[in-house]
Every structure is written in structure tokens, then in C-alpha cells.
DRENDO-1510 file (C-alpha; in Angstrom, 1 decimal, always signed):
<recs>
REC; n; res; u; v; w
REC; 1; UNK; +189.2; +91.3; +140.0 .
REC; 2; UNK; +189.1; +88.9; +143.2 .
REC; 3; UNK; +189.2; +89.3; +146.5 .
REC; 4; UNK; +192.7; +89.0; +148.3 .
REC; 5; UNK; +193.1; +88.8; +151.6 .
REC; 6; UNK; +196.5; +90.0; +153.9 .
REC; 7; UNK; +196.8; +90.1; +157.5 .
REC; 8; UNK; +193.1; +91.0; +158.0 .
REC; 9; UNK; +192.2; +92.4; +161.1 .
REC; 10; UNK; +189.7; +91.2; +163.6 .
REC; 11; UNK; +186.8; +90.4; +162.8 .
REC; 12; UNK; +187.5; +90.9; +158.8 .
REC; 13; UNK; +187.3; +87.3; +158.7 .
REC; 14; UNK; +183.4; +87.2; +159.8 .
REC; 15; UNK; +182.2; +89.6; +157.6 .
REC; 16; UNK; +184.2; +88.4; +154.7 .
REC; 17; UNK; +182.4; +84.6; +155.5 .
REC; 18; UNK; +179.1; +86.6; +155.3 .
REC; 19; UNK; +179.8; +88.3; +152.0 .
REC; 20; UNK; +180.8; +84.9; +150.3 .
REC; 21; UNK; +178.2; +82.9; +151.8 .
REC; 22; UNK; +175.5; +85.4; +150.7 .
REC; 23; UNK; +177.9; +85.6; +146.8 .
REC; 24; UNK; +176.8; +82.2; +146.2 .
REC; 25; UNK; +177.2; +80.5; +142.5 .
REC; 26; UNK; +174.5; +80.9; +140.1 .
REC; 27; UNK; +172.5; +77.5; +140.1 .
REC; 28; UNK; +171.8; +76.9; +136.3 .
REC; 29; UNK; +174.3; +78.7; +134.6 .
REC; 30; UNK; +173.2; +76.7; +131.6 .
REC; 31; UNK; +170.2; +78.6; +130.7 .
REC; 32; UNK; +171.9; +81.9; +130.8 .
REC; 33; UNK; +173.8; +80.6; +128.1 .
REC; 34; UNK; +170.9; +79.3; +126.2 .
REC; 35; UNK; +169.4; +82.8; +126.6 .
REC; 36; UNK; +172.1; +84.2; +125.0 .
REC; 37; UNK; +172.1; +81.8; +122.0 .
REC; 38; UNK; +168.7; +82.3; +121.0 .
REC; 39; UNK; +169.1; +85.9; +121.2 .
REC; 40; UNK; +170.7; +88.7; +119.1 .
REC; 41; UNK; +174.5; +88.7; +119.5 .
REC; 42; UNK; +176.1; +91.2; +122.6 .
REC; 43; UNK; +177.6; +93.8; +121.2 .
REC; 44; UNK; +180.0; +93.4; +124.1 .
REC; 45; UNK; +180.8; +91.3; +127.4 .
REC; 46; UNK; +182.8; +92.5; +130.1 .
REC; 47; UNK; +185.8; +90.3; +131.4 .
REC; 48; UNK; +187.0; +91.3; +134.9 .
REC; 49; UNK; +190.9; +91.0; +135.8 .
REC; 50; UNK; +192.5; +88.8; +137.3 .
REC; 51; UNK; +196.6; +89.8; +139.1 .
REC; 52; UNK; +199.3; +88.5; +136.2 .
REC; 53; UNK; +202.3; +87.6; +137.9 .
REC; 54; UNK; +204.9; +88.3; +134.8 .
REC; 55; UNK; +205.2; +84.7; +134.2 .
REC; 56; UNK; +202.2; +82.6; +133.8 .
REC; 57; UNK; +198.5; +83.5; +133.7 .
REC; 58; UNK; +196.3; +82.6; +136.7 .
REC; 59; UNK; +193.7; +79.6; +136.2 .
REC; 60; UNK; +191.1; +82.0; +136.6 .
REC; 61; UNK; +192.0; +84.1; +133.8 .
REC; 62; UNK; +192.8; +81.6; +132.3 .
REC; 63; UNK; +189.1; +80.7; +132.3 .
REC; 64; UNK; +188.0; +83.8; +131.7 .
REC; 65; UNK; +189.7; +84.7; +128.6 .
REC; 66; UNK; +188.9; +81.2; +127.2 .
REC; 67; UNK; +185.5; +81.3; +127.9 .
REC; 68; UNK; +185.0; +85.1; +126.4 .
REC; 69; UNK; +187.3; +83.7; +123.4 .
REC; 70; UNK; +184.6; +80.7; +123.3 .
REC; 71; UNK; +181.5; +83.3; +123.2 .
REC; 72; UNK; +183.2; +85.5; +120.5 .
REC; 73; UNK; +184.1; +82.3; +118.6 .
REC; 74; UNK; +180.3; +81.0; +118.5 .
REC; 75; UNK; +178.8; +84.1; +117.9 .
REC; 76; UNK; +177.4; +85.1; +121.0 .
REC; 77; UNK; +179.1; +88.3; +121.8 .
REC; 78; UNK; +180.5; +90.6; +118.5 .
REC; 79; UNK; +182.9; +92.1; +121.0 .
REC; 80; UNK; +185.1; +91.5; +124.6 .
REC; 81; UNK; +186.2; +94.5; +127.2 .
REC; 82; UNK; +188.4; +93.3; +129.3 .
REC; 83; UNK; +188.4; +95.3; +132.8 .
REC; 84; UNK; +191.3; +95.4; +135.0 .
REC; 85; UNK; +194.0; +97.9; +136.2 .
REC; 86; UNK; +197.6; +97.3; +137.6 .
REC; 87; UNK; +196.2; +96.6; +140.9 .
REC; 88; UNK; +198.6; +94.0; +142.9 .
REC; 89; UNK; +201.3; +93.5; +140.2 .
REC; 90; UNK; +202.3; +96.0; +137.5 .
REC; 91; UNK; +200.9; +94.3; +134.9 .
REC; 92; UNK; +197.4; +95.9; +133.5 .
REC; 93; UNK; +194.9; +92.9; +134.2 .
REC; 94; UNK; +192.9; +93.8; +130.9 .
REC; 95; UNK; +196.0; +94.2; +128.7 .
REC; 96; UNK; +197.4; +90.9; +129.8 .
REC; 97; UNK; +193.8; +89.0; +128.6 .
REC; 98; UNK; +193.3; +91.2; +126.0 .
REC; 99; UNK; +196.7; +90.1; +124.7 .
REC; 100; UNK; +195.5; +86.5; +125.0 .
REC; 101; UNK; +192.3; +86.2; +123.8 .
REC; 102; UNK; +194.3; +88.0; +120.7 .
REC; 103; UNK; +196.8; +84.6; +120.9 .
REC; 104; UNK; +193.6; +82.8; +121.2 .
REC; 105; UNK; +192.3; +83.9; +117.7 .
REC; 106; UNK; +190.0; +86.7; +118.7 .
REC; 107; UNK; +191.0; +89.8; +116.1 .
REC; 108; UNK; +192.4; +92.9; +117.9 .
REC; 109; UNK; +190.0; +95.0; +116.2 .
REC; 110; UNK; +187.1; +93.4; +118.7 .
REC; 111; UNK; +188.8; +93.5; +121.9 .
REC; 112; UNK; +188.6; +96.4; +123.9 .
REC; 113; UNK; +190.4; +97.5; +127.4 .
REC; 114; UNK; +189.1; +98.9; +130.5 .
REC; 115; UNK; +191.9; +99.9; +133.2 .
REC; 116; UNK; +190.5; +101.8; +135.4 .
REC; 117; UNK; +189.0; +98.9; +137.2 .
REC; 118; UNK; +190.5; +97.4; +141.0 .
REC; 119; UNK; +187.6; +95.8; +142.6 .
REC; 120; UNK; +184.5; +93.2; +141.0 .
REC; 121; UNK; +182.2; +95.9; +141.2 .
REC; 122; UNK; +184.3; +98.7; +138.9 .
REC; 123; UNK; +184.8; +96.0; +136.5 .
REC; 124; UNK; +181.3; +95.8; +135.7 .
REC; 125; UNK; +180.8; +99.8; +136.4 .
REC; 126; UNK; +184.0; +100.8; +134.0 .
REC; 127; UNK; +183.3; +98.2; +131.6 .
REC; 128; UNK; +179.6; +99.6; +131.3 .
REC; 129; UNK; +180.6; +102.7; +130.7 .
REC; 130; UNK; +183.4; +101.7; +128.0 .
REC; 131; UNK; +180.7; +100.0; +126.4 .
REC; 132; UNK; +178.4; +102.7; +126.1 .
REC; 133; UNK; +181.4; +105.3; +125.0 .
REC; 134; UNK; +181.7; +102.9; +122.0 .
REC; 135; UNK; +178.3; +103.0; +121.2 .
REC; 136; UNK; +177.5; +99.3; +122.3 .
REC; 137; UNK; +174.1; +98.3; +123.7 .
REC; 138; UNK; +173.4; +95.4; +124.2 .
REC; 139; UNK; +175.9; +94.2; +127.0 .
REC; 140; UNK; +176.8; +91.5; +129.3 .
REC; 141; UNK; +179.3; +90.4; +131.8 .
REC; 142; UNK; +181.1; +87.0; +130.7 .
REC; 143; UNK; +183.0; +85.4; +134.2 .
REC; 144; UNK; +182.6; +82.8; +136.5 .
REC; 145; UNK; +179.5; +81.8; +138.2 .
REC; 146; UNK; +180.7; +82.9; +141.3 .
REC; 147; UNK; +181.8; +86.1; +140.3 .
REC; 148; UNK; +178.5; +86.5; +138.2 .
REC; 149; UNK; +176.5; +86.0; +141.8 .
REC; 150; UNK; +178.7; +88.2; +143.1 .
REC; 151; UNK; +178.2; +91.4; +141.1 .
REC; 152; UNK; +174.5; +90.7; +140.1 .
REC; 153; UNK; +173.5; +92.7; +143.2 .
REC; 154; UNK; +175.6; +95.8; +142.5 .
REC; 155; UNK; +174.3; +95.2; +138.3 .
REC; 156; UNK; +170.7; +95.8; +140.1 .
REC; 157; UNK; +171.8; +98.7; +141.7 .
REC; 158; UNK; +173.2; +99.8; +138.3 .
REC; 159; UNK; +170.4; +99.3; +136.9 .
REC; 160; UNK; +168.6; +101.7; +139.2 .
REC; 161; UNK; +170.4; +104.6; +139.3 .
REC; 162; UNK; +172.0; +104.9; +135.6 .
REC; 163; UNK; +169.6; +102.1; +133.8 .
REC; 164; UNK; +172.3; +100.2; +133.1 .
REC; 165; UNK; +170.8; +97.0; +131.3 .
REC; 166; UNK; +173.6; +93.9; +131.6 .
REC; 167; UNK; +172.8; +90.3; +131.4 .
REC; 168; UNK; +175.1; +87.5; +132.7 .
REC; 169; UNK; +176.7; +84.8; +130.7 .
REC; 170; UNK; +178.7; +83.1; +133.6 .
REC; 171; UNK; +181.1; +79.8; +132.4 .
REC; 172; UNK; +179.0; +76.8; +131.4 .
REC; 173; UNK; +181.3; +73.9; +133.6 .
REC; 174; UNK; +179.9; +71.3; +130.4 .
REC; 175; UNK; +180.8; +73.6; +128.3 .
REC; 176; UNK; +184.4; +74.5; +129.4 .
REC; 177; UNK; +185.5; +71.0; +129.6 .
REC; 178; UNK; +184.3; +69.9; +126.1 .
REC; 179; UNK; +184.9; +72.8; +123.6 .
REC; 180; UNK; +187.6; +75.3; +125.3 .
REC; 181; UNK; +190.7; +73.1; +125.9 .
REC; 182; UNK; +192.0; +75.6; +127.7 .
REC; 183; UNK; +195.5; +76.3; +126.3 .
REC; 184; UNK; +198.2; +78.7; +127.1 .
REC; 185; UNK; +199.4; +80.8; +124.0 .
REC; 186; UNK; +202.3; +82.4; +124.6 .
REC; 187; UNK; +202.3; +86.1; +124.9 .
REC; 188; UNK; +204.8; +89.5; +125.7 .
REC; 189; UNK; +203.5; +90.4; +129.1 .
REC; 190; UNK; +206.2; +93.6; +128.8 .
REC; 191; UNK; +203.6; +95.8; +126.6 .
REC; 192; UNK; +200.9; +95.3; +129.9 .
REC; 193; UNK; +203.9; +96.7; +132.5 .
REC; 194; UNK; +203.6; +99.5; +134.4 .
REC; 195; UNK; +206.9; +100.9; +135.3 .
REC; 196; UNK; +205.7; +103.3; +137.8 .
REC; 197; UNK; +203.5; +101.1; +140.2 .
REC; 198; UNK; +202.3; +100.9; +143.6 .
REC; 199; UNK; +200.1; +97.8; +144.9 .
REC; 200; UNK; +196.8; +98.8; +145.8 .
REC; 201; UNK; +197.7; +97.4; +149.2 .
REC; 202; UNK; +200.5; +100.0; +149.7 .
REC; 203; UNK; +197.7; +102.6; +148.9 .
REC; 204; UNK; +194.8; +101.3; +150.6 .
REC; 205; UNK; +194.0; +99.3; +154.0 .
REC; 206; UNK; +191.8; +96.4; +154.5 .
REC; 207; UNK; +188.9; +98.0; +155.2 .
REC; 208; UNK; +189.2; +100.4; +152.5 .
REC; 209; UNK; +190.1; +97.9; +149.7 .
REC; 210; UNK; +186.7; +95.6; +151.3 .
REC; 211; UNK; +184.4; +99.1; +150.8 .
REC; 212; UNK; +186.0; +99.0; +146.9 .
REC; 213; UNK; +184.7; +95.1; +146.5 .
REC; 214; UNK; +181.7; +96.4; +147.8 .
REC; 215; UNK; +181.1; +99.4; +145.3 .
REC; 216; UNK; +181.7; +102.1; +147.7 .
REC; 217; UNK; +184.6; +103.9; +145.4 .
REC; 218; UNK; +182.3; +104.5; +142.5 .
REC; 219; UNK; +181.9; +107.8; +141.3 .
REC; 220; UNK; +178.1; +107.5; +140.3 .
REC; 221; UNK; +177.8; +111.3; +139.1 .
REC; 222; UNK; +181.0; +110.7; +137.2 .
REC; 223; UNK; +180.5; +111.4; +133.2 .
</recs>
């Protein structure tokens, strides 16, 4: 997921400034990557969601799928969940990517969906917990670098109270722009549509949908 922002109210602005400034990127995303390539294979990385319009694919996902597709291609990762409801369009966010990282090449058989998810921090809590339903151990979260800074905090807190072991793998910039190329395969967005849908911002105010980036709608005793 991502943040979005509509007609916040005062002082939303400050506190949003604070919670980006302290969600800075991950410095070296480089050697995260070179963890994970002289390690065993994931069994799984999470993808969070990104809104789908109907039309096109947002340059985020875009990113994300490719670079999931990219760590499923080298061998990195055996498997991909992708995490994402019908939050702010009624398309399911982890049916759309799923559906391209299948365009992209990646078997059907090996990508997984999560859509319960609407906020950063559900991604990596529902995704977890698809994982471990299908048995999967070793796990990590495949997104952006600023997104991976992001939810390393709430992974820690994870980690705490469920021990919940999930490494990062955030994009490699180099990377992207000299192996991925980035396409757009062309999809059916129709089999990711909800018909009976309501925008997460006809159910929830501002301050409400902030406490869900922040983690505060997760169910932790939840089995």
C-alpha cells in the first residue's frame, strides 16, 4: 500500500512530515541483496499493493512486480505473495500484480495472494501469516527502499510479539535499470474487480486510515 492523502485536517500535515522523515530509504540496499544471493532461496517474499486504476498499472507497481518477477527469475525467492485488498479502487491490489508477474513469466503455481491487506503494515502482517499457512519459512518482504524503511520498525515489533523472522530485499536502483526493463504485459484487470466496493475513504477518516499505516488495526491475537 501507500499512503494517500485527501483533504487532511490540521495539523495532519506535521505529523505526516515526521513519519516520512523518520521512514527514511534504506542506505545500501545493495548488500541486502547480496545477503540474499549467497543464502538459501526465500521460500516467499511479500509484495505490498499498490491502487490499479482499471487501465494502466502505477509506476510503483510496476516496480514492484518487476523487481519480485526479477528475484523469482534469479533464484532468490522460490515463491511471491502479493498483499493488497480493494482499498481505493475495486480492483484487488494483489490480484492485479499477481496477474502480472504471471504476464511477466513467473508460473501461477508460485504466486500467491493476500487481500486482506489496506495499509504498509498489514501487508507485511497478512502476508506473514499467508506464508506461514502455506508452510513457508524462510520469508522476506520484496519493495522499495522506502517502503522497506518504512515497515522495518513494525517487522521488529513483529518479531517481538509473534517471532516473526522477515528479512528485507528492497529494489537494487543498479539493478532495476540494467536487468528488469520494466515492461508492461498486457493483462484482464476484470478477474481483480470487485463489484461490491466501497473506498476505504468512504469507510474510514483520516485519522483512522493514519492509525492503519501505523499498525493500529492489527488483530495480534488473531489465529
Amino acid at each position: 500500500m501507500r499512503i494517500l492523502v485527501h483533504a487532511p485536517v490540521p495539523g495532519a500535515i506535521a505529523i505526516i512530515l515526521l513519519v516520512l522523515l523518520g521512514a527514511c530509504s534504506i542506505r545500501n540496499p545493495q548488500k541486502y541483496y547480496a545477503a540474499a544471493q549467497a543464502n538459501e532461496p526465500y521460500d516467499a517474499v511479500i509484495v505490498p499493493g499498490v491502487p490499479f486504476n482499471g487501465t494502466v498499472w502505477d509506476s510503483t507497481m510496476k516496480l514492484r512486480v518487476h523487481w519480485a518477477a526479477h528475484l523469482y527469475g534469479v533464484g532468490i525467492t522460490r515463491n511471491i505473495i502479493f498483499s493488497g485488498g480493494a482499498v481505493y479502487t475495486p480492483y484487488v491490489e494483489a490480484d492485479i500484480m499477481s496477474l502480472y508477474a504471471q504476464a511477466l513469466g513467473v508460473p501461477k503455481e508460485h504466486c500467491f495472494t493476500d487481500p486482506l491487506a489496506e495499509h504498509s503494515t498489514e501487508n507485511l502482517f497478512y502476508g506473514w501469516k499467508k506464508a506461514k499457512e502455506l508452510g513457508f519459512t524462510r520469508i522476506a518482504l520484496a519493495t522499495d527502499v522506502f517502503q522497506s524503511r518504512m515497515t522495518k520498525t513494525f517487522g521488529k515489533k513483529m518479531r517481538r510479539k509473534l517471532g516473526a523472522e522477515v528479512d528485507m530485499v528492497p529494489v537494487v536502483w543498479d539493478t532495476r535499470k540494467g536487468n528488469l526493463g520494466l515492461s508492461t504485459p498486457t493483462i484482464d484487470p476484470t478477474m481483480a474487480h470487485v463489484d461490491s466496493f466501497v473506498s476505504i475513504l468512504e469507510r474510514e477518516g483520516f485519522w483512522e486510515r493514519f492509525g492503519g499505516t501505523m499498525g493500529k488495526h492489527v488483530d495480534w491475537d488473531a489465529r
